[in-house]
C-alpha positions in Angstrom: -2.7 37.2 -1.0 -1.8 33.8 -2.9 -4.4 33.0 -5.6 -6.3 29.5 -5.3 -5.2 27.2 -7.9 -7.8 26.3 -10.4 -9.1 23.0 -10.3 -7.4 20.4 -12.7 -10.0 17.8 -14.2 -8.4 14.8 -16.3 -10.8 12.9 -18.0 -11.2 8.9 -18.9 -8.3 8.2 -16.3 -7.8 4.7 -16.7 -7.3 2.8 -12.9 -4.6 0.2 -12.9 -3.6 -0.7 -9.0 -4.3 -0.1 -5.5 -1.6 1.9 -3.9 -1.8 2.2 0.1 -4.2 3.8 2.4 -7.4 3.2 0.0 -6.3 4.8 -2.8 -6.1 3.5 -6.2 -3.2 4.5 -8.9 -3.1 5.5 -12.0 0.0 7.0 -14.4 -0.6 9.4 -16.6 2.5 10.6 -18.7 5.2 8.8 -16.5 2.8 10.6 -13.2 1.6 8.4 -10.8 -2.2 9.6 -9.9 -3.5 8.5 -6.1 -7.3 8.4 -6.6 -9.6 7.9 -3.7 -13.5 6.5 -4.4 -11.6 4.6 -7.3 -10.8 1.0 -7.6 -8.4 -0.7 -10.3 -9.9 -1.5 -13.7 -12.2 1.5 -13.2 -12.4 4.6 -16.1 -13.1 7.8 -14.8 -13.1 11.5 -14.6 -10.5 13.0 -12.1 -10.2 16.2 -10.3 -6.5 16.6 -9.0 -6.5 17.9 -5.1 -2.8 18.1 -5.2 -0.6 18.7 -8.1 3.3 17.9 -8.3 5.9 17.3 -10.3 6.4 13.7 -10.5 3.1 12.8 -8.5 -0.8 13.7 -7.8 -3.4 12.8 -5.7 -7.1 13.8 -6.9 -10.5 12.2 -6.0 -13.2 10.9 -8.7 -15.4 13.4 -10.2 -17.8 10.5 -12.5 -16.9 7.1 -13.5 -17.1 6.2 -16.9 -16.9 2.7 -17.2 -17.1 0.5 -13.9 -14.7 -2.2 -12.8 -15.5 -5.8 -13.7 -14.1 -6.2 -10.1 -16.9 -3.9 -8.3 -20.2 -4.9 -6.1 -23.3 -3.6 -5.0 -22.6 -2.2 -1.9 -24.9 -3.3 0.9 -25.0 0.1 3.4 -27.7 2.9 2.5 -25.1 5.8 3.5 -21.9 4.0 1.5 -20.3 6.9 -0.4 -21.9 9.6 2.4 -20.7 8.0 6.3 -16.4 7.9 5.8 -16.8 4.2 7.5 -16.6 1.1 5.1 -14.9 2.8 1.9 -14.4 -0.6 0.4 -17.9 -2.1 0.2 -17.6 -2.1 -3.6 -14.9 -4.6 -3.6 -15.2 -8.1 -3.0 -13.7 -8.8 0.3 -11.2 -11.5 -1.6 -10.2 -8.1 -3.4 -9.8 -6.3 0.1 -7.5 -9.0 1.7 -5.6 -8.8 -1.9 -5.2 -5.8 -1.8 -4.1 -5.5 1.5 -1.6 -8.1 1.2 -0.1 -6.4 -1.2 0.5 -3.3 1.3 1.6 -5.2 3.5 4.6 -6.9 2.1 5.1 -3.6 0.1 5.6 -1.5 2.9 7.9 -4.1 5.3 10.1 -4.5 1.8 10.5 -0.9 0.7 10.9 1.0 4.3 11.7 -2.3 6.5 14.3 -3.5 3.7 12.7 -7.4 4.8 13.7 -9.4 1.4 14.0 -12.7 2.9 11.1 -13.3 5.3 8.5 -15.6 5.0 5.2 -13.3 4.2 2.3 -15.8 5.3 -1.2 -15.3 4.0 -3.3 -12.5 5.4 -5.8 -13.9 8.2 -9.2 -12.8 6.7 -12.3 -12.3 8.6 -14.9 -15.1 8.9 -18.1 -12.2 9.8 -17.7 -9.6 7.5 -20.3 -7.6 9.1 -21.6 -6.9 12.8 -18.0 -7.4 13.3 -17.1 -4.4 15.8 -17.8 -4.8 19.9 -17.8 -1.1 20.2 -19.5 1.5 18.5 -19.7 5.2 19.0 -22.8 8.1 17.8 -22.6 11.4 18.5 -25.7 14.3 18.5 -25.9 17.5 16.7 -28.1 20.0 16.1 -26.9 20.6 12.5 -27.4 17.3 10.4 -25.4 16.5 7.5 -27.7 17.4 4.5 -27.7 14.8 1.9 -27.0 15.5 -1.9 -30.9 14.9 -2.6 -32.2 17.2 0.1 -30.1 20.2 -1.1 -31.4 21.1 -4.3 -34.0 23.8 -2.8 -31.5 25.4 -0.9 -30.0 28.7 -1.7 -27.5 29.1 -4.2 -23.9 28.1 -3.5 -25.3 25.4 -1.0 -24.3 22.3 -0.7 -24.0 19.1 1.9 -21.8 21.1 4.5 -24.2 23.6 4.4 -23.3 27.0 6.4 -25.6 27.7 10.0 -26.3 31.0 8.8 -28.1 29.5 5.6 -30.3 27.0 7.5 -31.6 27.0 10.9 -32.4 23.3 12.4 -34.4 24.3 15.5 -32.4 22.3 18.6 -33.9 18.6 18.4 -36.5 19.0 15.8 -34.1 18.0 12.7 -31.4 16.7 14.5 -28.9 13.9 14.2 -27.7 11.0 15.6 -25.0 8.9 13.8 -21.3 9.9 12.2 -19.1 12.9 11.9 -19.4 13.7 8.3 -15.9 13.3 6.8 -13.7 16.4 7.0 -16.6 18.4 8.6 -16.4 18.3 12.6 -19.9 20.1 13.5 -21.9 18.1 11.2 -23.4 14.8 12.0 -24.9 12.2 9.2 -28.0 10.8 10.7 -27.5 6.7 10.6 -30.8 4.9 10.7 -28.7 1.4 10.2 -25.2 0.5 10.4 -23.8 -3.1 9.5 -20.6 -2.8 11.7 -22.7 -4.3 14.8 -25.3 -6.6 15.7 -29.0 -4.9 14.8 -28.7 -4.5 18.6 -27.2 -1.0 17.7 -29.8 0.0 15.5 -32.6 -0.7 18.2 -30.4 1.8 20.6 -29.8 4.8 18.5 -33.4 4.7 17.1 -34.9 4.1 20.2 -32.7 7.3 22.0 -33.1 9.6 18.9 -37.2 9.0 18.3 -37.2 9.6 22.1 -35.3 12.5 22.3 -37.2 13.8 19.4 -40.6 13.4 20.4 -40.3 15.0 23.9 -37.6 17.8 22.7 -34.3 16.9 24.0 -32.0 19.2 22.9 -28.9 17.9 20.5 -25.5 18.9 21.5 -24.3 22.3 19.4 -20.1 21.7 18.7 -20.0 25.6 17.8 -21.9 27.1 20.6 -21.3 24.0 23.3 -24.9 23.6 24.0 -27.9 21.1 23.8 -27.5 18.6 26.1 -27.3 15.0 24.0 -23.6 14.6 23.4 -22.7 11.2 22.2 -23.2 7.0 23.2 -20.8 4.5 23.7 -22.1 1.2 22.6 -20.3 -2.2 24.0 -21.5 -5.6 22.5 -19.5 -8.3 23.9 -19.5 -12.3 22.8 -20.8 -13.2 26.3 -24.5 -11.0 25.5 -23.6 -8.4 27.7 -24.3 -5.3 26.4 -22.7 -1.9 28.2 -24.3 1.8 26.9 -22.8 5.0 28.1 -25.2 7.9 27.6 -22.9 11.5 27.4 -24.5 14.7 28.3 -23.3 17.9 28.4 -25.3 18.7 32.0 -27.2 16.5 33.8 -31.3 16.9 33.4 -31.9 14.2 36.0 -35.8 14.7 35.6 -35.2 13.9 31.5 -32.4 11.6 31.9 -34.6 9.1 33.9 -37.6 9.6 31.6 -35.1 8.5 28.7 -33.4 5.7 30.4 -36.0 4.0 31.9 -37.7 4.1 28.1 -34.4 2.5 26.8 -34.4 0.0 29.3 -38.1 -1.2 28.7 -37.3 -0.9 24.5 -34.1 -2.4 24.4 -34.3 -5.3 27.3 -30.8 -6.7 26.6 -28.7 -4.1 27.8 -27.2 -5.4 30.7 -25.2 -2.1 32.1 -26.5 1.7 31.3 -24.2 4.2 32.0 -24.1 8.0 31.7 -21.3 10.5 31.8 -22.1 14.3 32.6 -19.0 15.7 30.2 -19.3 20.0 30.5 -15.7 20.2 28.4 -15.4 21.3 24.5 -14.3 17.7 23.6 -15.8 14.4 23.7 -13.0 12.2 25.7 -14.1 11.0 28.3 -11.1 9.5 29.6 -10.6 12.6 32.3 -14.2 11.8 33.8 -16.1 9.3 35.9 -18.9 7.6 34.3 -22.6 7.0 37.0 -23.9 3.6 36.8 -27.9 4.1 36.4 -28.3 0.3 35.7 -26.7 -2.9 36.2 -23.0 -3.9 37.7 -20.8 -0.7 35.7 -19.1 -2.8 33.6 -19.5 -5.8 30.9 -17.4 -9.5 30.4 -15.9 -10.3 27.4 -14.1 -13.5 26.5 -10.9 -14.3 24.2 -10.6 -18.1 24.4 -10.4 -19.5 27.5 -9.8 -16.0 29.0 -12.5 -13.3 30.8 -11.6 -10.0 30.4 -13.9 -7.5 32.4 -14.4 -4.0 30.3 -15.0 -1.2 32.3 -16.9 2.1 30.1 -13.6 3.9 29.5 -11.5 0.7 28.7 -9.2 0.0 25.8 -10.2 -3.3 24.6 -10.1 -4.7 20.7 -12.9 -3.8 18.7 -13.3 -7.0 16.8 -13.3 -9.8 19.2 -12.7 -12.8 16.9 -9.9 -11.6 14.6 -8.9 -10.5 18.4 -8.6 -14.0 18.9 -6.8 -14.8 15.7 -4.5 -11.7 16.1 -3.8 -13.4 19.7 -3.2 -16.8 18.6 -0.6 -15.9 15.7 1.2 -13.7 18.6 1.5 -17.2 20.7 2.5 -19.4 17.9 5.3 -16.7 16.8 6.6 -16.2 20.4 7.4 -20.3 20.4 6.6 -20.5 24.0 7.5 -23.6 26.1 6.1 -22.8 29.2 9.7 -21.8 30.3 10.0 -18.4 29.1 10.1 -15.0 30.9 7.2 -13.2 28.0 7.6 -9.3 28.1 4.5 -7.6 27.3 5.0 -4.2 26.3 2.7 -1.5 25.6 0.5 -4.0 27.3 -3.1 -2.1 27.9 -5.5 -3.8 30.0 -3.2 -7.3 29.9 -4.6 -8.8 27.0 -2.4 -9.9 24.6 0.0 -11.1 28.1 -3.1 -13.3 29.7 -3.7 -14.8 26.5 -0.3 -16.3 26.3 0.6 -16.8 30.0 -0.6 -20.8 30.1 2.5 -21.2 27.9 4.9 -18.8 30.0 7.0 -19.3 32.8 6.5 -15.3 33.5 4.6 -12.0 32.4 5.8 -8.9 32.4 3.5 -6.2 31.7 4.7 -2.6 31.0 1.8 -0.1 30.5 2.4 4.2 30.9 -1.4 4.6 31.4 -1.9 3.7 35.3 -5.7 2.6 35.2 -5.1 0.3 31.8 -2.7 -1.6 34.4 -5.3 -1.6 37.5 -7.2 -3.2 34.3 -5.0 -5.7 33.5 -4.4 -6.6 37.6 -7.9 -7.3 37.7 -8.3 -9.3 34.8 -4.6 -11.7 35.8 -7.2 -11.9 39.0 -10.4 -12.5 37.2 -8.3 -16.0 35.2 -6.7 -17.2 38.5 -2.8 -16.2 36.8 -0.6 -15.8 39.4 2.2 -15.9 37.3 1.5 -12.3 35.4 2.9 -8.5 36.7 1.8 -5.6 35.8 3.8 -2.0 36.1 2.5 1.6 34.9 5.6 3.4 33.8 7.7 4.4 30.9 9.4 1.2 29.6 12.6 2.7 29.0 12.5 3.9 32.8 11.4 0.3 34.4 13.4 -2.0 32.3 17.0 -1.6 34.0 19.5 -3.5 35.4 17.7 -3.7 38.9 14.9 -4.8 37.1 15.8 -7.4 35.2 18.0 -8.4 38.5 14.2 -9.0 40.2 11.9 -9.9 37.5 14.5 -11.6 34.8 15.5 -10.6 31.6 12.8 -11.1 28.7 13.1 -14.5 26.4 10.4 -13.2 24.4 9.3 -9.2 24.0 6.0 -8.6 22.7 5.0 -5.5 21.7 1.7 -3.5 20.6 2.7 -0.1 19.9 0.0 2.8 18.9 -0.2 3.6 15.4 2.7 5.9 15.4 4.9 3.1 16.3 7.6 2.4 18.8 9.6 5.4 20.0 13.4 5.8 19.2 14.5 5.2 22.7 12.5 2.1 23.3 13.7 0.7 20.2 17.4 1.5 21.6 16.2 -0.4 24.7 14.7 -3.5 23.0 18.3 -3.3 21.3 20.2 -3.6 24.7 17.5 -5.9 26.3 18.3 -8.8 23.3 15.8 -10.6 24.1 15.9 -14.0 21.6 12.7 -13.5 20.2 10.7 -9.8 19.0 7.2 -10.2 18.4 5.4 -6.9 17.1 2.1 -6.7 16.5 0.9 -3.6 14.9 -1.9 -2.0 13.2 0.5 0.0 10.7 2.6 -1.9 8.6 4.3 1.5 7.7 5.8 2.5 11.2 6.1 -1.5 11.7 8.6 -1.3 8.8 10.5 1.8 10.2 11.1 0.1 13.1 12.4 -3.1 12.0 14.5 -1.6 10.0 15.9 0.2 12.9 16.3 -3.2 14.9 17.7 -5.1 11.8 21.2 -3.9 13.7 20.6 -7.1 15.4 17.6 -9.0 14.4 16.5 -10.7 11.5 12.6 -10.7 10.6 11.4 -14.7 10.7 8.3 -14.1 9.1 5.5 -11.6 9.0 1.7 -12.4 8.5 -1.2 -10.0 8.1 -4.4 -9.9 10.1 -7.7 -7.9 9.2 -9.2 -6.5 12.0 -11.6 -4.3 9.8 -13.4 -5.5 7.0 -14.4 -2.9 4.4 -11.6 -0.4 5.7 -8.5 -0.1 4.3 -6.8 -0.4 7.5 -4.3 -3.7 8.4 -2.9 -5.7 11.4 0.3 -7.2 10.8 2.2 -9.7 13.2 6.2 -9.9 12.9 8.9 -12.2 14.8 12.1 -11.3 15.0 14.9 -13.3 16.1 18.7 -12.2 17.4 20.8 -12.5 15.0 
């Protein structure tokens, strides 16, 4: 049986830099030190969580003298909910610091030394940002640090079912997964990513629930019945909740949505979704319109998208729009160009564009994003836009581009993890003029330019933040044939 390592604490760690990800760096006898809850100019305590040679991540233990750079964070559960880790920055620190990643990661794994690196697009609303929202019910609430001191001994905040019964509903929660701990739920009584609109719904469902003992899903047993809501805020005012229950109670489910309704007047479409699985997608299921037309509107510029409950749509509608806007001005459109929109969703990004496009292409592998982003080319009167479910690397061939025309421009919006190898090898035999790649990792962004620098050459690159508070980054990219 391997023995646990012991602990390592370090002591009056001095904080000099943000590295990637969140974390903040530190060296310490030539080893470079990746702290999380740190931020540079901080002093502070350290307990190392991994422990190598030449490098060592660890996680503050106390801070000892505060940064010049920090402020009072504005959320009652900062440090406990995992959303938000950077309210103690100043959000001209955030976009700094992000930046920095940026450029860091395209130069050291994309080997870009000669682009033009544009400013990062900063947020105008850096809270009630997000369109969409999700909550999820338990039975077992995330105990905070103050409520655990008259438990038994060896308690703490993830504290073991065996040690304390919460009775199903009585002392229940609504709100956040507790980070790293997947059957406990950190009850949010306000959040800041949305309008106060959210607040009114989860408080008004959870009181509810409460007072007439509804029980609160159980992730361990799969019981209770309260599994999870979906919250869509759009521009436009509509307003879209989808309720998730693990069986239908149709005797309770119109007692609570008919209170909802009459609480929260400005919700325009109430779902629910009867899920009986162990997860929580929904993606496999068909969500029952109780109230209104099943779907909301939301608008990016001139353009009407509709959002349907299991939709893919970007959560932050006017960096959306600023995300969209760099896209068009790096794709240099004329009005005479055949646009290839890859990895294209529900259309967005291609109906955004199309006024200045001769042609859309849209290539999507998940079949209902496209009957999406048909409806929505419908919705704007384009006539000019296609759409096609399929593998890429299977519908882009020579019969293709025989019928449709071979790109001018290829945008692409791959998934975190990037393009695949093969489509990259595709986009290499397609040589389209113009790459423009929008991601929302500047790390497999890099990798794969890198990979198409055997015949393109990176323009210029700017930043986008989608997610104010989070350490996460959009970055936009044109690449031109060589």
């Amino acid at each position: 049986m391997r023995k646990k390592n012991k602990n390592i604490v370090l002591q009056n760690v001095a904080v000099t830099d943000y590295a990637a990800e969140g974390k903040a760096l530190a060296k310490l006898d030539g080893k470079v030190i990746f702290i999380a809850g740190a931020v540079p100019g901080d002093v502070a305590d350290i307990v190392l969580t991994k422990n190598k040679k030449d490098w060592a991540e660890g996680r503050v233990l106390k801070i000892n003298e505060y940064s010049t750079s920090r402020v009072e964070p504005f959320c009652d559960h900062f440090g406990v909910c995992g959303g938000c880790k950077w309210q103690m920055l100043p959000y001209e620190k955030q976009l700094q610091y992000k930046q920095q990643e940026a450029e860091q990661n395209l130069i050291r794994i994309g080997k870009v030394n000669d682009a033009v690196f544009l400013p990062i697009a900063g947020a105008d609303d850096t809270v009630h940002y997000r369109n969409k929202l999700e909550f999820t019910f338990s039975n077992k609430r995330y105990l905070l640090p103050g409520e655990i001191q008259d438990l038994p001994s060896g308690s703490d905040g993830d504290v073991p079912t065996e040690k304390v019964s919460i009775p199903l509903g009585a002392d229940g929660a609504l709100g956040f997964h507790a980070p790293r701990i997947f059957d406990k739920i950190i009850d949010i009584q306000e959040c800041f990513l949305m309008d106060d609109v959210n607040n009114s719904i989860r408080n008004t469902i959870r009181d509810f629930a409460k007072e007439h003992g509804f029980s609160f899903y159980d992730i361990r047993q799969h019981t209770g019945w309260l599994r999870n809501i979906i919250i869509r805020y759009c521009s436009t005012g509509e307003l879209m909740v989808n309720i998730c229950l693990n069986h239908d109670e149709e005797k309770d489910r119109i007692l609570l949505f008919d209170h909802l309704l009459k609480e929260v007047p400005s919700i325009t479409t109430l779902l629910y979704t009867i899920n009986p699985k162990w997860n929580d997608s929904i993606y496999d299921l068909t969500p029952q319109t109780y109230f209104g037309k099943g779907y909301v509107v939301e608008k990016l510029g001139e353009y009407e998208f509709i959002i349907s409950p299991k939709s893919f749509f970007q959560t932050n509608t006017k960096q959306a729009e600023k995300l969209y806007s760099i896209t068009r001005d790096f794709a240099g459109l004329t009005g005479n160009e055949v646009v290839y929109d890859l990895y294209c969703g529900t259309g967005s990004i291609g109906i955004f564009v199309s006024k200045m496009a001769k042609k859309i292409i849209g290539v999507e592998v998940i079949e209902d994003a496209i009957e999406d982003a048909k409806k929505n080319a419908a919705l704007n009167n384009i006539e000019h836009a296609l759409f096609f479910a399929g593998d890429v690397i299977k519908i882009c061939n020579d019969d293709f581009f025989a019928t449709h025309g071979k790109p001018d421009v290829v945008i692409t919006d791959p998934p975190r993890v990037g393009m695949h190898e093969k489509l990259v090898i595709k986009l290499l035999e397609m040589e389209a003029p113009r790459i423009v790649y929008v991601s929302c990792n500047t790390a497999t962004q890099a990798r794969d330019i890198l990979l198409l620098s055997e015949k393109y050459r990176v323009e210029k690159i700017q930043p986008v933040d989608m997610f104010p508070h989070t350490h996460h980054i959009e970055s936009v990219a044109l690449l031109t044939l060589k």
